[in-house]
N, C-alpha and C positions, 0 to 999 in steps of 0.2 A: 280584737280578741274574740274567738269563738270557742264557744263550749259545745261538746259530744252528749249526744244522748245521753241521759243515765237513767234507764228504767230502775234500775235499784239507788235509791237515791239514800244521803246522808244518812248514818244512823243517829251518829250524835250531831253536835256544829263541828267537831273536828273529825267527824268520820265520814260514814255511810249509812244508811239506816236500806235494813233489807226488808223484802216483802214480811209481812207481819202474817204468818198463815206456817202451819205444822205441815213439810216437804217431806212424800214418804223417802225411804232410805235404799229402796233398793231395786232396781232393772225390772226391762221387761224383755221374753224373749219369744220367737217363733213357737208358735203348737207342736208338740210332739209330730214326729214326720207318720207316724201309727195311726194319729187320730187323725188325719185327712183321706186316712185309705179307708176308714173304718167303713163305709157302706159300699167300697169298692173294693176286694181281692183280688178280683181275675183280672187277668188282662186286656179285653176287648173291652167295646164301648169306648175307646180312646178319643177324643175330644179337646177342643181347645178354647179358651174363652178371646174374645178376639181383641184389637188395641182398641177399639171404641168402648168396646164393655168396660173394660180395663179407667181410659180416660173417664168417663162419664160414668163410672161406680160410684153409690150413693150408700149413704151410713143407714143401717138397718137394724140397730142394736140387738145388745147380749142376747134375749132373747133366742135371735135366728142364728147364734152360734152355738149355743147353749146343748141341744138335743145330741151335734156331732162332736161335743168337745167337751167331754161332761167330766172326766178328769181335770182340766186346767178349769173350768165355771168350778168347781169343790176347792178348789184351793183358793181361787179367787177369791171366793164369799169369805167373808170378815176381814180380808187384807187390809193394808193402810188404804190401799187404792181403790178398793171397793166403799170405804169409810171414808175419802176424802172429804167429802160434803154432804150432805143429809139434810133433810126435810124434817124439821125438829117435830118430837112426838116423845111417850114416855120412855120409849128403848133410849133413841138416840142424842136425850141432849144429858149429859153426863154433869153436869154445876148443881147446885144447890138453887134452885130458883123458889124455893118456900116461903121469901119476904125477907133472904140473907144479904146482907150488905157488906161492902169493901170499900175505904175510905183511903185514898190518895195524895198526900199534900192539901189536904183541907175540901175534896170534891169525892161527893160520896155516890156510890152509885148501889142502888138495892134490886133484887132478881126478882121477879114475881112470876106469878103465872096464873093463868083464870080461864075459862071458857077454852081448854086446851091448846091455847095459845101459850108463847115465852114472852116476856116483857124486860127490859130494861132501860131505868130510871135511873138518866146520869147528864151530865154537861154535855148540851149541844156543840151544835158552829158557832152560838152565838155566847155561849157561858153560862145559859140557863139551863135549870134544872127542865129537864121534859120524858117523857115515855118513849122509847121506842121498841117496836116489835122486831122481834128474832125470826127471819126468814129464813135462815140455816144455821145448822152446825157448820164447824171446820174442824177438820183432824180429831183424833181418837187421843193417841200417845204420845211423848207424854203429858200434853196438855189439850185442851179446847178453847177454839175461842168461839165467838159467834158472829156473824154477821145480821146488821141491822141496817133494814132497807129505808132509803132518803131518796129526797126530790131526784127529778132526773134520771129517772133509771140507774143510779147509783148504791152500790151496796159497798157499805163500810167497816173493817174486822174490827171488832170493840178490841182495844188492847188491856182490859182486863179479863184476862183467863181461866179459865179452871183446871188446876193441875191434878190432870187425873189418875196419878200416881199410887199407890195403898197410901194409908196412916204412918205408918212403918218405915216407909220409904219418902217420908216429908208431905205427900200428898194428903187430896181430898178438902184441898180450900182455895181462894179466888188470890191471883197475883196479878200485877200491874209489869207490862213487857219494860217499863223503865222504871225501877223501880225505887232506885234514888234519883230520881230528875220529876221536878216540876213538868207537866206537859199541857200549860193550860189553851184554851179554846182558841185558834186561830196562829197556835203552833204547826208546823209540817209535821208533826209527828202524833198529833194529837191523831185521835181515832177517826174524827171525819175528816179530816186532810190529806193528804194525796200518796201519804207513803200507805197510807193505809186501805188504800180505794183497790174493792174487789175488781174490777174491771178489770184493770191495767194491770194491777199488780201481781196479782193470784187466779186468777180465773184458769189460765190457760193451762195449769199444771195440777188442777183437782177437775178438771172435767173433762167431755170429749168431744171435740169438731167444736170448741167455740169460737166463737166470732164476735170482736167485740163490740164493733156496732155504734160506734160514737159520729152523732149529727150533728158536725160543727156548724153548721146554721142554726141550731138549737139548743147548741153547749147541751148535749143528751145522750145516753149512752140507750143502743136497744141489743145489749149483749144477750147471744145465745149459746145453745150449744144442744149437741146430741141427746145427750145421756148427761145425768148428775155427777156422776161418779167419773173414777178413772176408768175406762171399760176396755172390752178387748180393741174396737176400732181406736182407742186412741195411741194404738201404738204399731198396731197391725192395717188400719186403714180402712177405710170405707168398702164394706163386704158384702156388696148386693151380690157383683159378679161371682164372686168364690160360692156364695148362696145358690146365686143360680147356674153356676156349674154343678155343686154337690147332688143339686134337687135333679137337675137331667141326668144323670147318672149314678146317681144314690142306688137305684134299683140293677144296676149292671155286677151282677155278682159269676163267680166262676172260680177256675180253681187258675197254681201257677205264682207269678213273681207280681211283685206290683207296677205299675208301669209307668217309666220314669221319665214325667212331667217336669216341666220349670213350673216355678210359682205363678210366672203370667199364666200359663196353661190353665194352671187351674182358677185364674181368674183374682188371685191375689194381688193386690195393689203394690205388697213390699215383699221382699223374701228376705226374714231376719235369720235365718236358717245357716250356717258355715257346715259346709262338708264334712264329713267324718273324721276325725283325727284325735287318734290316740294321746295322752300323757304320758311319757316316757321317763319311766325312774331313773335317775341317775346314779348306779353305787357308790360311785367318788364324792360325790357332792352332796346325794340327798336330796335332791332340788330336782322334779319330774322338767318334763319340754316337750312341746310339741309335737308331732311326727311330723309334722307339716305345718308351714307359716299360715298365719290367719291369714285369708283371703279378703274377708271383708268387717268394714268397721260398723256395718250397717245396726247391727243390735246394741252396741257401744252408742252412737249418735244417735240413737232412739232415743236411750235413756236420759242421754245430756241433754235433751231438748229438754227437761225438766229439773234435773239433775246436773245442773249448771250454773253458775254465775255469768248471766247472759242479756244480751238486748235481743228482742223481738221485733226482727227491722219489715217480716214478712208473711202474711196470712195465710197464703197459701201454702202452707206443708203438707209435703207431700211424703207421706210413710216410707221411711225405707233411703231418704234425699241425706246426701251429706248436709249435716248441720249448719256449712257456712253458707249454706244457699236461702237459709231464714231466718239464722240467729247469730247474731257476735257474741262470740264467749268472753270474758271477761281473763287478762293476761295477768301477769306476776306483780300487781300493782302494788303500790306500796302502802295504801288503805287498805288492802286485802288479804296479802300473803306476807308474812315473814320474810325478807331478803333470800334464806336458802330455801322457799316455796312449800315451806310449812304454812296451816290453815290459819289465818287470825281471825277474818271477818268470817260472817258467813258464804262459802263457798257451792254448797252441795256437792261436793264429789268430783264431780267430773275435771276440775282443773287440777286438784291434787292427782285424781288417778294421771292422767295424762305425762307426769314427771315421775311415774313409777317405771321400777324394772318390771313389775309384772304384767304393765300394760304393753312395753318395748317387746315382750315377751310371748304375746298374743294371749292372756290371759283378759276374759271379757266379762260383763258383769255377770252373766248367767251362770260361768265357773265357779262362783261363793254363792249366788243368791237363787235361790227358789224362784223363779222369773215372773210366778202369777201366782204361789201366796204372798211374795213382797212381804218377809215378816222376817224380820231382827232374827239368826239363830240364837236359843240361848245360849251354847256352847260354842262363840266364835271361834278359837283355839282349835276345836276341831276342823272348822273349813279349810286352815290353815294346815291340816296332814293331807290334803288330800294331794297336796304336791310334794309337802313338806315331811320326808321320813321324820316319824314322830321318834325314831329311836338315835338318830342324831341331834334333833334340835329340840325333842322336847328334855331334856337333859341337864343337868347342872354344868357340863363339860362344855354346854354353850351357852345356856343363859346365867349361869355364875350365880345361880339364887337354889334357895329351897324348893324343892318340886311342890307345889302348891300354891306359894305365897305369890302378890300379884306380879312382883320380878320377875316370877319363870313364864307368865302370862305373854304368849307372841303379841297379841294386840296391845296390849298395856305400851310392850317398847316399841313395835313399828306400828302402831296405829293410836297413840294417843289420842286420848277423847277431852273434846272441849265443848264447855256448854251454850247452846246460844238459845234465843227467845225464854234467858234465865234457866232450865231446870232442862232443855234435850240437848243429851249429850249425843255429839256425832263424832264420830271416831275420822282420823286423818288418812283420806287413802292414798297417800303417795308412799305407804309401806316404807318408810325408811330407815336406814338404820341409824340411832341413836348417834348427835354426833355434837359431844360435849366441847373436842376442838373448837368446834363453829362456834359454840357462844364463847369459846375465848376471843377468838378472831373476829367477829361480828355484828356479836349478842344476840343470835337465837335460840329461842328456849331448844332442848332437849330431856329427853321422858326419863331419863338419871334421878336429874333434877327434881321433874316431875315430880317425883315418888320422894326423894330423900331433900323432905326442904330443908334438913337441917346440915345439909352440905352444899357446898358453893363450887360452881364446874369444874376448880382445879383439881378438886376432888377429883367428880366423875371422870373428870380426860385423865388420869391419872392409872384409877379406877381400869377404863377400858383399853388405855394403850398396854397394861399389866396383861391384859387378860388378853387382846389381838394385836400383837407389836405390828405384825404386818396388816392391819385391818385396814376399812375403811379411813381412817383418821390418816394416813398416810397420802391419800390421794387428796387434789384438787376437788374441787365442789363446783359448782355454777353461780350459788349461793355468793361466793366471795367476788366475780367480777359483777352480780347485780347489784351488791351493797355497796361495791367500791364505784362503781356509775349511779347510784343513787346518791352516795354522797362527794360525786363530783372528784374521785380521790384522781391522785398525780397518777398516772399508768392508764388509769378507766378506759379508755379508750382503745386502747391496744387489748386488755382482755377483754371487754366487751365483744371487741374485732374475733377473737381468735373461740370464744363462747358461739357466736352467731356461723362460725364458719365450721365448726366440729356438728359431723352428721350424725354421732353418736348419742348426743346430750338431744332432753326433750324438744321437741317443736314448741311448745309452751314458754320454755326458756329461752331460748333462743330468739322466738318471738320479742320476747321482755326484754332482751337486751337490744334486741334491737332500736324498740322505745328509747329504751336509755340514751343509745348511741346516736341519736338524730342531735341528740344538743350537741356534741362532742365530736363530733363527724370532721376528721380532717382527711388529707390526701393518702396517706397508707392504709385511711378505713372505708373508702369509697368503692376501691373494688370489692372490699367485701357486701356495701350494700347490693353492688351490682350483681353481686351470685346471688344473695337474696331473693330476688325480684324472680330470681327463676327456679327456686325451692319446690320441692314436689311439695309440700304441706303449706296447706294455704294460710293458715295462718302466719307465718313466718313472711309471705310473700306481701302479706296486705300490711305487717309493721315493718315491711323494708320500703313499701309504696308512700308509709308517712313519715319516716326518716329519712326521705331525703328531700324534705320542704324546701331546703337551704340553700339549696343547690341552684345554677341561674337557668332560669325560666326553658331555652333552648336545650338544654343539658336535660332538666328532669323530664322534657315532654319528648324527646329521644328515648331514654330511659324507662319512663312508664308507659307509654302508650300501648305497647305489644297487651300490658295486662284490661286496656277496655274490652277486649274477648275472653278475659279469662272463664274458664267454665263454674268456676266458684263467684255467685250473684255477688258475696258481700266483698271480696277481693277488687269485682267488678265499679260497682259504687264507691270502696274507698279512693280507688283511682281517681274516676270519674272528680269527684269531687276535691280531692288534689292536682287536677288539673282545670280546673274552672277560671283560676284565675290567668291560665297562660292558655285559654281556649281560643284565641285567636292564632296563634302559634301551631297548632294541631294544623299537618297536611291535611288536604281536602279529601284526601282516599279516605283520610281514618274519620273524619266528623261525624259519617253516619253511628260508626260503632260508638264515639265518643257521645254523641245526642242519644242514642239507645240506652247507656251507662247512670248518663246524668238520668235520664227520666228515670231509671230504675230508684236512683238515690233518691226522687222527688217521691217516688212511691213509700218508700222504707219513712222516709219520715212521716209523710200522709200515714200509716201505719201509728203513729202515734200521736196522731194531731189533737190530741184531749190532754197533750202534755207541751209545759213553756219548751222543755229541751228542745222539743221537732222544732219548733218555729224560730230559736235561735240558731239553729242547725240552716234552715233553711233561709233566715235573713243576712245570715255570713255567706252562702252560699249564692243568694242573690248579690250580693254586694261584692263579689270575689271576680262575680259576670259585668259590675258595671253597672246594675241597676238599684239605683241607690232608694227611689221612691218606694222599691216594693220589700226593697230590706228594709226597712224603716213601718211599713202594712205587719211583715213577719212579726219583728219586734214588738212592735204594739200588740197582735195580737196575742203572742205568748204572753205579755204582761197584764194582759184582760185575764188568760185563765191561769197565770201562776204570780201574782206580783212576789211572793218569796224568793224567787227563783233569781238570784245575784244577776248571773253572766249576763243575764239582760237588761240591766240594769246600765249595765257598762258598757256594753254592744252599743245601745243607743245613743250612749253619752260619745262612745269614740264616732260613731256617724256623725253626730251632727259637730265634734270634733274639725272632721275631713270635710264637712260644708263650712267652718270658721266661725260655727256658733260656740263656741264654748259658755258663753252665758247662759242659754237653755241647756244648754249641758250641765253645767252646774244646778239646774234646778231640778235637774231627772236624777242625778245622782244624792240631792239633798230629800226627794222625795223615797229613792229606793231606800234609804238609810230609816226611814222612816217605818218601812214594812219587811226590808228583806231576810232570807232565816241568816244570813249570815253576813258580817260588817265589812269583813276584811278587806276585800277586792274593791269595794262602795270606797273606804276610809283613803285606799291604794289612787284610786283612781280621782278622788275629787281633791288629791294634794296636788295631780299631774295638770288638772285640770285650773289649779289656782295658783299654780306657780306659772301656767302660759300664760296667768291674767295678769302676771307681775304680783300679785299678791302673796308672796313668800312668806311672809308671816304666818298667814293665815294657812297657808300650806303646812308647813312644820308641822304642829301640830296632827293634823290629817294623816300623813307620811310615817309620823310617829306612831300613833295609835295598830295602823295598818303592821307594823314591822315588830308592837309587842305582842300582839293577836298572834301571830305565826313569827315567829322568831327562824324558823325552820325555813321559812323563804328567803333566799339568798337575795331575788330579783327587789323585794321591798326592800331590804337594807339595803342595797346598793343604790335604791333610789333617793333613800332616806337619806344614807351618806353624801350623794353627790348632792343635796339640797343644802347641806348643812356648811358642804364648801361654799356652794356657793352665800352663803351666811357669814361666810369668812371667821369658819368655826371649825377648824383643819382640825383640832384634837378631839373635835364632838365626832367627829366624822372619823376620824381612825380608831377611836372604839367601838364606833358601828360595823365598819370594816372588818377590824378585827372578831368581832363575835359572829360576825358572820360567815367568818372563815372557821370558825369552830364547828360551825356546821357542813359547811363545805369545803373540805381545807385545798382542795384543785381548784376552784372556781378561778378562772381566768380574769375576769372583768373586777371581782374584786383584788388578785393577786395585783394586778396591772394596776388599779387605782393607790392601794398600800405602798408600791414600790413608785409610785408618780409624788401622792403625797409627801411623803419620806423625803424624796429628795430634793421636794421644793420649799421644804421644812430647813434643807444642810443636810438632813440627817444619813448621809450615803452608807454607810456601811448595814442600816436596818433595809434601807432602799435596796441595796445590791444581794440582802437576805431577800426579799419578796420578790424580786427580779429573778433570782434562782431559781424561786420555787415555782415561778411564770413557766419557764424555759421546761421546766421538769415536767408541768402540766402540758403544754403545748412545746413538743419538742419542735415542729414544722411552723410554727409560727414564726415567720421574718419578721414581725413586731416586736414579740417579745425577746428576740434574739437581738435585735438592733440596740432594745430597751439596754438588754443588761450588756454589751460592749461598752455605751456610754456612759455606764453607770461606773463601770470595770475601767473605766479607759479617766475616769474623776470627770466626767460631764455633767 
């Protein structure tokens, strides 16, 4: 079993828990194309910066942009991104630190302050009370927390904050980020623990050029970075050259046109800039467009490099680089997003925009948001006329409400807002329209609802098919083949197929079905992974590269190989390490690009070697090669700096498994039980582990526990089930079965066992019921087709 990276780790035990740090809300984009001519008019003195300057430009901060670019530096100053982090002092730390305290499940922690210092007196690593000093603010609105510096070059976000909201508006006292949950010391979520660790977690999205700097020869971090703040090179790139372009021809004045440079010319690292192009009103519709298709995504994958739900597989970014060349975005998962790709967890943005029409549409962040004051409009409503004829849709004839009240509000119904880190609310940008059908058909919330809790959706679908007989509600969603393959339903497979193969529906989705489709993957959905694989969006192409695990060894290294050159790094590495285990098999022509691939993947993880995830990434990965002594180094050392951390726990245990020790298996998994954040997978695996010792008894129980912990796991209760047969306990077992199929009512392996046990019960006619619904799940399985003849034929 191997586990993936997860820089954004658990919230709760049955979630996620995301970076603990206040993520400003909104883009960054190119400088006015005015202000880079501002000391040049005329045309001569033309010039060019060359590819060495360019390569080798170094970060020079705000400062040396400041003189030529003094409109975007004025908006700049007080943004979120100017505010991300700070150097506490009387302006910037915004709490009560006068000697006010906030008591938590029994652990109190009090603010002080003396000798112009901040202080806070609260539960270490170890559960003791102790002092620690306040090395920065974080975030302004609408909360703060603080960072307090620990051993190791490690800074840690206290997770009690200061919400610094008016009185009026709830504000102006200390809250705890969990705040019905006990979080005591030597929790993952506790404030010095690793969800909470500035380095890894937050760093790279409130500063500029860092680098984080961890010395695993000294388990020590020597993180740096540019500039405190968010600044201009952190979006625009390292600006010596563009500096020393300006400076050599700053003085070159004259009269005439300006004279028209590329951005390397003038020495720019990226050019977030998209050509001219008009917003074209539409009379009929009301709905502006284009003159012309966006050319580039370059200012969009700026802003998702922070404004993402993402892993950070690579240091080197490079301003201006598609996104998948340093960071994995995070897909339609089902700890994250709603089935029809509404927000649950925290997201930031960029994975909702991506499943919008406005983004299909070339509408970019810079189009609603102010690029370099980055500040919340107060009148969102209005960003929304700026495409949006306000005399068609701001209107009761569309939004069926009183002009005023929050119904008529466009963001209220396509952009609901939900809170996270308790009190900021971020609004959902996948702009959609309200679709109360879906929570009949699915159960996703919809903004009806939202607003009218005292109505229930048959209301609102009611409601809205009155009001749009031909609306939205009438068409298919994507939303309903992701829920129907998340819960394994009869058909999943076929929409999934026909979702992943429409060029219309997001890259995002399409991606996530993909996902899906790798467990469900039969012969009429195979060609569809195979167009995948050659998708112009890379995302789509790197979850067709892991959906087809299943596939035999000769087949998928035909199949994926072409992608070890792919020009997208992370596309590159997913390969790579999808074909590690059939790396003998790869012709000799392709090995070099294949050993190029894997090292890159070796890199991405090195990238996070201050985390267990890289090292179990990396000991599945050695152990996939065949090198079992140095998966087994990996292992251990992720459990040196993460023992919480489950999958390693089990990794270890299946090793020494496949070496035929299961006895020391037993004792690695009796010890992870001991420390790790979460049982499940521990309880899952040391039943499999004592039911190989013959010890069934002692198993049961373990198998049991694992299967009430997640009921929602199909794979535990069918392990559970097939335990309990063999216990010669057929009817314990087909109410496991059976509740298991509540949850996945396609799952094949438990249809198949239902309609086995059944029939070896007598009981044929219940048998020939779950036989059916075999066949109906897997139309191309000769098994389950065989199954139910015999069944049909009285065998």
């Amino acid at each position: 079993m191997s586990y993936a990276l997860a820089p954004e780790m658990p919230r709760t035990r049955a979630g996620r828990f995301a970076i603990a740090a206040v993520l400003v809300v909104s883009g960054v984009a190119a400088f006015g194309s005015w202000v880079a001519w501002r000391a040049w008019r005329g045309g001569s003195g033309r010039a060019a910066a060359t590819a060495a300057s360019l390569a080798g430009a170094q970060y020079v901060g705000r400062a040396a942009c400041a003189d030529c670019h003094e409109t975007e530096t004025a908006l700049w100053k007080g943004s979120d991104h100017d505010l991300a982090m700070q150097v506490p002092d009387e302006k910037t730390v915004l709490g009560d630190f006068s000697g006010s305290t906030y008591e938590h499940f029994g652990v109190t922690s009090t603010f002080t302050r003396r000798d112009g210092k901040y202080f806070v007196t609260t539960d270490g690593p170890d559960g003791k009370p102790a002092e620690f000093e306040v090395a920065y603010t974080f975030g302004v609105h609408p909360l703060q927390q603080y960072l307090l510096r620990m051993p190791q070059g490690r800074l840690q976000a206290l997770n009690v904050c200061w919400d610094t909201r008016t009185r009026e508006q709830g504000g102006q006292r200390w809250f705890h980020l969990y705040p019905d949950e006990a979080i005591p010391a030597g929790d993952v979520l506790h404030w010095t623990g690793p969800a909470q660790n500035w380095n890894h977690m937050c760093a790279e999205c409130h500063s500029t050029n860092v680098h984080k700097g961890w010395i695993p020869a000294e388990s020590r971090f020597e993180t740096t970075f540019s500039e405190l703040d968010v600044s201009c090179e952190a979006c625009h790139g390292p600006a010596s050259a563009h500096v020393t372009w300006a400076r050599d021809h700053g003085a070159s004045r004259g009269s005439g046109g300006v004279p028209k440079l590329t951005a390397a010319e003038m020495g720019l690292v990226a050019d977030l800039t998209e050509p001219p192009s008009a917003w074209i009103p539409d009379p009929k519709t009301g709905i502006a467009h284009r003159e012309r298709p966006r050319q580039s995504k370059a200012e969009i994958e700026t802003c998702a490099r922070c404004h993402a739900r993402r892993a950070l597989l690579f240091e080197d970014y490079r301003a201006g680089q598609p996104l998948l060349q340093t960071h994995e975005p995070a897909l339609l998962d089902a700890l994250l997003y709603h089935a029809d790709g509404q927000q649950m967890d925290e997201d930031y943005e960029y994975g909702s925009f991506l499943q919008s029409r406005m983004y299909a549409s070339g509408v970019s962040c810079g189009d609603c948001h102010e690029v370099h004051g980055v500040r919340r409009p107060s009148d969102p409503d209005r960003v929304c006329f700026i495409c949006h004829l306000p005399a068609r849709f701001d209107s009761p004839d569309h939004h069926h409400h009183e002009n005023g009240t929050q119904g008529a509000s466009c963001v209220e119904c396509h952009m609901p807002s939900k809170n996270y880190m308790v009190v900021d609310g971020r609004r959902d940008h996948s702009f959609r329209v309200p679709r109360p059908d879906l929570t009949l058909k699915i159960g996703t919330p919809n903004a009806c609802s939202g607003c009218h809790a005292d109505k229930d959706a048959r209301w609102a679908n009611d409601a809205v098919a009155k009001w749009y007989p031909h609306g939205r509600s009438t068409t298919p969603h994507y939303g309903e083949a992701l829920q129907a393959g998340r819960r394994g339903m009869p058909g999943a497979e076929v929409s999934l197929a026909q979702l992943v193969d429409d060029p219309l529906q997001p890259a995002i989705a399409r991606a996530s079905a993909l996902e899906l489709l790798g467990d469900l993957l039969g012969p009429s959905s195979l060609a569809t992974l195979e167009r995948a694989l050659g998708d112009e969006d890379g995302l789509v192409r790197a979850a067709a590269v892991d959906a087809l695990g299943a596939l035999p060894p000769a087949v998928r290294v035909g199949l994926e190989s072409p992608l070890l050159a792919d020009p997208l790094r992370v596309v590159r590495i997913e390969t790579a390490s999808a074909l590690a285990a059939d790396a003998k098999q790869i012709p000799a022509d392709l090995r070099p690009i294949f050993d190029k691939a894997l090292a890159e993947y070796r890199a991405a993880q090195a990238t996070n070697a201050d985390r267990p995830e890289a090292h179990a990434n990396l000991g599945s990965l050695e152990l996939r090669l065949g090198n079992r002594a140095a998966a087994r180094r990996e292992y251990e050392e992720g459990l040196r700096l993460g023992p919480w951390f489950t999958g390693l726990w089990v990794n270890l245990a299946d090793l020494l498994r496949e070496e035929g020790d299961d006895a020391e298996g037993e004792r690695v998994l009796r010890r992870g039980l001991e420390v790790a954040a979460s049982k499940t997978d521990l309880h899952h695996a040391l039943g499999l582990n004592l039911a190989r010792q013959k010890r069934l008894d002692e198993a049961l129980p373990e198998l049991e526990s694992a299967t009430n912990l997640a009921p929602e796991n199909v794979r535990f209760a069918y392990v559970y089930g097939v335990a309990l047969l063999s216990s010669g306990k057929p009817r314990d077992a087909l109410a496991i079965f059976a509740r298991a199929l509540e949850h996945r009512p396609g799952d094949r392996g438990v249809l198949s066992a239902l309609a086995s046990v059944h029939r070896d019960l007598g009981e044929l006619q219940r048998a020939r019921e779950y036989a059916r619904r075999l066949v109906e799940a897997a139309p191309e399985d000769p098994e389950a087709r065989r199954l139910l003849e015999e069944l049909e034929a009285g065998r």
